[in-house]
N, C-alpha and C positions, 0 to 999 in steps of 0.2 A: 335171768327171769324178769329182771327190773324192766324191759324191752319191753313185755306183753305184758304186765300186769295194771288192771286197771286204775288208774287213780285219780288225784282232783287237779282241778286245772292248774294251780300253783306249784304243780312240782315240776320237775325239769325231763323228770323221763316217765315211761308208759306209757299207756293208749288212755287219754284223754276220755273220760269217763262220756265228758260232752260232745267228743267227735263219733262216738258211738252209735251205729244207724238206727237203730231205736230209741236213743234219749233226740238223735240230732234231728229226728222225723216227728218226734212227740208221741208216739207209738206206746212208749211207756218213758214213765217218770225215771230219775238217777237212783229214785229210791227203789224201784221194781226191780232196776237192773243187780243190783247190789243184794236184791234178793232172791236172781236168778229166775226173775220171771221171765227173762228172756230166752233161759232154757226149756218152762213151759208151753212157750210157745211153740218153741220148734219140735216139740217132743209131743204135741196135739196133732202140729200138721202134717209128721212125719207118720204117724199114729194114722190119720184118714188115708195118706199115701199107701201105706201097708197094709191097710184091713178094705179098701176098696173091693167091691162096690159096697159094703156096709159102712155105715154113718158114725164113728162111736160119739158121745155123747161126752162130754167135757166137765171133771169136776177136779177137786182134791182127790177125792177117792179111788178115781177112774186111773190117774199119776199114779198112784202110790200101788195100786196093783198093777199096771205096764213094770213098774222099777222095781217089784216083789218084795214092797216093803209091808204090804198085807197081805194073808193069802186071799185067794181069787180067779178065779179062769184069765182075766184078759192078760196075764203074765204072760201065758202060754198062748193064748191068742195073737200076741206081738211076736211073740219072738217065732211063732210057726208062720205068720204072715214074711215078717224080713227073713227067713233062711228062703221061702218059694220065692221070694220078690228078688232079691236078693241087695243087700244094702246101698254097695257100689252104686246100682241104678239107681237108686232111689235118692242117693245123697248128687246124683249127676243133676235129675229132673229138678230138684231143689233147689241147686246152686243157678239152675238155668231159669227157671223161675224168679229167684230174687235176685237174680241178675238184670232180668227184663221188667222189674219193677225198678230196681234202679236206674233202669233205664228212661223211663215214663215220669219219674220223677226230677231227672236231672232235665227233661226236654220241658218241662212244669212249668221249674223255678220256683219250687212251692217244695214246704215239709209236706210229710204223709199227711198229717192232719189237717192242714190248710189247703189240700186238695178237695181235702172230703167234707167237712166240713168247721174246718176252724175250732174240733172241741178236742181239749186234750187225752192223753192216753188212753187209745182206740185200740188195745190190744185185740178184739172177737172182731172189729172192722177189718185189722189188717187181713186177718187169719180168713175171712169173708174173701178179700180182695184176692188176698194169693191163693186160696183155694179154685178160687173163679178161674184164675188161666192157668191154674195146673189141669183142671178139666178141660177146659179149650186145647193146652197146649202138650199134654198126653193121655186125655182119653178121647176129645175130638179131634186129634192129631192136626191141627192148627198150628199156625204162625200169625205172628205179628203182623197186619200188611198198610194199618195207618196208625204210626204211634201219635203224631198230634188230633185225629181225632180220636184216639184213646184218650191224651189227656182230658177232651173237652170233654169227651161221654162220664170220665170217674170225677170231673168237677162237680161238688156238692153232692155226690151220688150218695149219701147217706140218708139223704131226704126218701130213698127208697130203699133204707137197710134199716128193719125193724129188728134189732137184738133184744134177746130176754135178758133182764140183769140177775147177782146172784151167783150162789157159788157154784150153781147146775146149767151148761147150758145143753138141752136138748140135740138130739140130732136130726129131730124135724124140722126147728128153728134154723139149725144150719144148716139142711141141706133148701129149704123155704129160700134164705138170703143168699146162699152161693147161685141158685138157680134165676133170683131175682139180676144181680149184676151180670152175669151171664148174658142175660137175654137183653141187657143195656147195652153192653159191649162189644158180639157178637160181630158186628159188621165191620169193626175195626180189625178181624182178625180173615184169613183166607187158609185153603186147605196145604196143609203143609208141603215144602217141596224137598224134605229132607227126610231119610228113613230113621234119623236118629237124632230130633233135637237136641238132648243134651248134650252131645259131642259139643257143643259153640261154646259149653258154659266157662268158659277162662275170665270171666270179668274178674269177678272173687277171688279165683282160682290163685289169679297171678297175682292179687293185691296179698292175698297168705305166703304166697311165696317170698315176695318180698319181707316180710315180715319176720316171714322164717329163719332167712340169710342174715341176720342181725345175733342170731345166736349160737347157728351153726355153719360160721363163715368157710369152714371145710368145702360142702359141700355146694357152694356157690360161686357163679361168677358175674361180673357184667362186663360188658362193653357195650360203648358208645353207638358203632355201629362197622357197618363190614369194610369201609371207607378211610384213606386215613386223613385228619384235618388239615393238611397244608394247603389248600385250594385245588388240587388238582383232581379230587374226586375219582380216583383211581380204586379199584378193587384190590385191598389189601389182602395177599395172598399169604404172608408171613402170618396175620393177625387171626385166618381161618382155620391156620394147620396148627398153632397154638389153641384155635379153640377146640379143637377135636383132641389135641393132646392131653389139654385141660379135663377134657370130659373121662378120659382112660386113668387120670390119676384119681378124680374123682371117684372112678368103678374100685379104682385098688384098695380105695381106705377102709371099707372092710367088705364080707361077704353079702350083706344087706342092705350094702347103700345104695343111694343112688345120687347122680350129681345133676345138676341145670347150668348152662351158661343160658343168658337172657341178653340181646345183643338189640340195641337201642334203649338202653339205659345209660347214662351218663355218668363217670367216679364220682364227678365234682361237676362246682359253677363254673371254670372255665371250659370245661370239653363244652358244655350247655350251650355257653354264650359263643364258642366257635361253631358249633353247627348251626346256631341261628344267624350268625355271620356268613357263611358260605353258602346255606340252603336257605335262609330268611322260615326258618321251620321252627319254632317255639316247643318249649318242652312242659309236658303236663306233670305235674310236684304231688308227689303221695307220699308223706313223710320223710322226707328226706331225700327220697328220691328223683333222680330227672329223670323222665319215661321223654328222650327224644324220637323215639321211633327209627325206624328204616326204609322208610315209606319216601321220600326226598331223596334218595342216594338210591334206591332201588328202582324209583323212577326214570333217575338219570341216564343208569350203567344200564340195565334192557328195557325201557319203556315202560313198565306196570310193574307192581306187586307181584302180579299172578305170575308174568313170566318170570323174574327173578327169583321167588320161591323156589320156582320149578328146576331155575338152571341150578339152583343151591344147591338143591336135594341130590342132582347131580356129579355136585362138585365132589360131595361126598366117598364117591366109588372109587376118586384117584387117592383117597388118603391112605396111606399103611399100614394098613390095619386089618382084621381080619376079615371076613363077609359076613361072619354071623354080626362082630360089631358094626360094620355099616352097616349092616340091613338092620338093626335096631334104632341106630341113631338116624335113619332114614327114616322109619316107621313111626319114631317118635317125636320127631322135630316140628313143632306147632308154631304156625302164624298167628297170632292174638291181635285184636284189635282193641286197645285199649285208650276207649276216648278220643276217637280217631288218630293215634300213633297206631303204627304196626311195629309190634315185638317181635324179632324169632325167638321160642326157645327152643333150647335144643335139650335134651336128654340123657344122661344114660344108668343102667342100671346094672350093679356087677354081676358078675357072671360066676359059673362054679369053680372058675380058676383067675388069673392077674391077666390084666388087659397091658398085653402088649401096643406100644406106637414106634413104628419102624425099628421091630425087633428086640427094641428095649422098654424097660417098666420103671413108668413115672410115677407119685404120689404126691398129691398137695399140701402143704407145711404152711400153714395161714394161709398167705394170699398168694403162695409162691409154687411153682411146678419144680421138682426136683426129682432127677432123675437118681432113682434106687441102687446102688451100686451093687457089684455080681456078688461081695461077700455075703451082702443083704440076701440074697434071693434064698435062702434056706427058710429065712425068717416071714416074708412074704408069701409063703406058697403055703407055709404052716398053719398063717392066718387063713388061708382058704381051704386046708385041708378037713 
């Protein structure tokens, strides 16, 4: 638990109280976060996501009946809006949302508040901001289509956002300023060409999964990428049928798991420093890790991304394996675009029985695949039975 818990910049392990997107944006102070205002927040905006098209109104007391810590209706108002909405979606639209503020912010070069206007902890600003292109970006089914003039339209944009202070904020107030940036911002956005924006939301997605794999090393893998480093850029075919093998031990460790390889991440500094040797392709650093991408090797071996994806997903139907598990690890295996690297992950999820890889059954032992011996298999089938 030392991995993810939050602490002060002096200690050696946890997530860095100050790298924290709301202390590191000035959204809210070290002190709010420590007092979970940061879960306020997302418990407001998830709150207008679910009770759509009504406004609710934002206080202490308004929290405390969503959480049924007093009685009250809007207890049962949330939770009847998230069973019709249903959660999943709503936690998709979210993550795609303040994925594309992170977005807007990284093309900046500016904190949230030095966009907007240089004053500190702008909690009802943010909640303003991202409220503004959750409406644009699912209920006027819009996309992004200029994020630098997005940045210049939300520069100083507070000079047109009049918040109430105090421990009530109105829902006419808020829907008054979501409507205000709305109609600032508007022409940076175009009518969506996607049926399902949140499908794109991996920015987050993949930075938790990393994050993940730090304490549940079972259920993870990485490599570098599909290539192997000697120069000669050749499509490693040993290195693919290990990762599909990898993914079936993964399914085997119990009835509920599920396993990820993530393939353009780097173990270490020198895989790093060899790929930037052979492809001159530089690696983006998220704690610890190298996000080299596959993007440079995928280029090489079929021309683009798009076809090498496609030939990948392919490659997939010659593995040994069953069709229901290729048509999953098919189905599930995602291109991510993180920070211009492209990641594959791949997937899998176990199934009502041991995932077989050419007739026999593997399981992951730390970082290592080991294959189950036939006395075992009483014991393996038991755990699935």
């Amino acid at each position: 638990m030392k991995y993810i818990s939050i602490t002060n910049a002096n200690l050696e392990y946890g997530i860095k109280v100050n790298n924290i997107f709301w202390v590191k944006n000035n959204v809210l102070t070290k002190e709010m976060v420590r007092e979970s205002k940061d879960e306020e927040v997302v418990a407001e905006i998830v709150a207008y996501m679910a009770l759509q098209p009504e406004v609710p109104r934002s206080s202490s007391e308004v929290l405390d009946e969503y959480y049924g810590l007093i009685p009250g209706p809007r207890g049962i108002d949330i939770e009847t809006a998230l069973r019709r909405k249903n959660p999943d979606v709503i936690k998709g639209q979210f993550v795609k949302v303040y994925d594309e503020m992170r977005r807007i912010l990284d093309e900046s070069g500016r904190k949230f508040n030095e966009l907007l206007s240089n004053q500190n902890a702008v909690p009802r600003y943010f909640q303003v901001i991202f409220l503004s292109f959750y409406e644009l970006m699912f209920i006027d089914r819009m996309q992004i289509a200029n994020r630098r003039g997005l940045v210049d339209s939300l520069m100083n944009i507070s000079q047109n956002i009049d918040i109430t202070r105090g421990g009530n904020w109105s829902s006419s107030n808020k829907t008054k300023n979501i409507k205000a940036v709305k109609g600032i911002v508007r022409d940076c956005f175009k009518p969506s060409e996607r049926e399902d924006p949140a499908l794109d939301s991996w920015l987050t997605e993949f930075e938790t999964l990393l994050t993940q794999s730090k304490t549940e090393q079972a259920l993870y893998d990485f490599k570098q990428g599909f290539t192997k480093l000697d120069g000669r850029t050749e499509f490693d075919q040993d290195n693919f049928d290990k990762i599909i093998k990898t993914l079936t031990a993964m399914a085997n460790h119990s009835p509920n798991s599920t396993g990820y390889v993530c393939v353009g991440v780097a173990d270490n500094d020198n895989d790093a420093k060899r790929v930037e040797s052979i492809y001159g392709s530089q690696c983006v650093e998220y704690k610890g890790f190298k996000i080299t991408g596959i993007d440079h090797e995928a280029t090489r071996l079929k021309g683009s991304v798009d076809k090498f994806f496609g030939w990948l997903k392919q490659k997939i139907e010659s593995q040994p394996i069953q069709q229901s598990v290729k048509s999953s690890i098919g189905r599930n295996i995602k291109l991510i675009d993180y920070h211009g690297r492209e990641v594959v992950l791949f997937k899998l999820s176990a199934g009502r029985d041991p995932t077989a890889y050419d007739s026999k059954y593997y399981e992951r032992i730390g970082a290592n695949v080991e294959e189950i011996k036939f006395s075992e298999y009483n014991e393996l089938f038991r755990r699935f039975s």
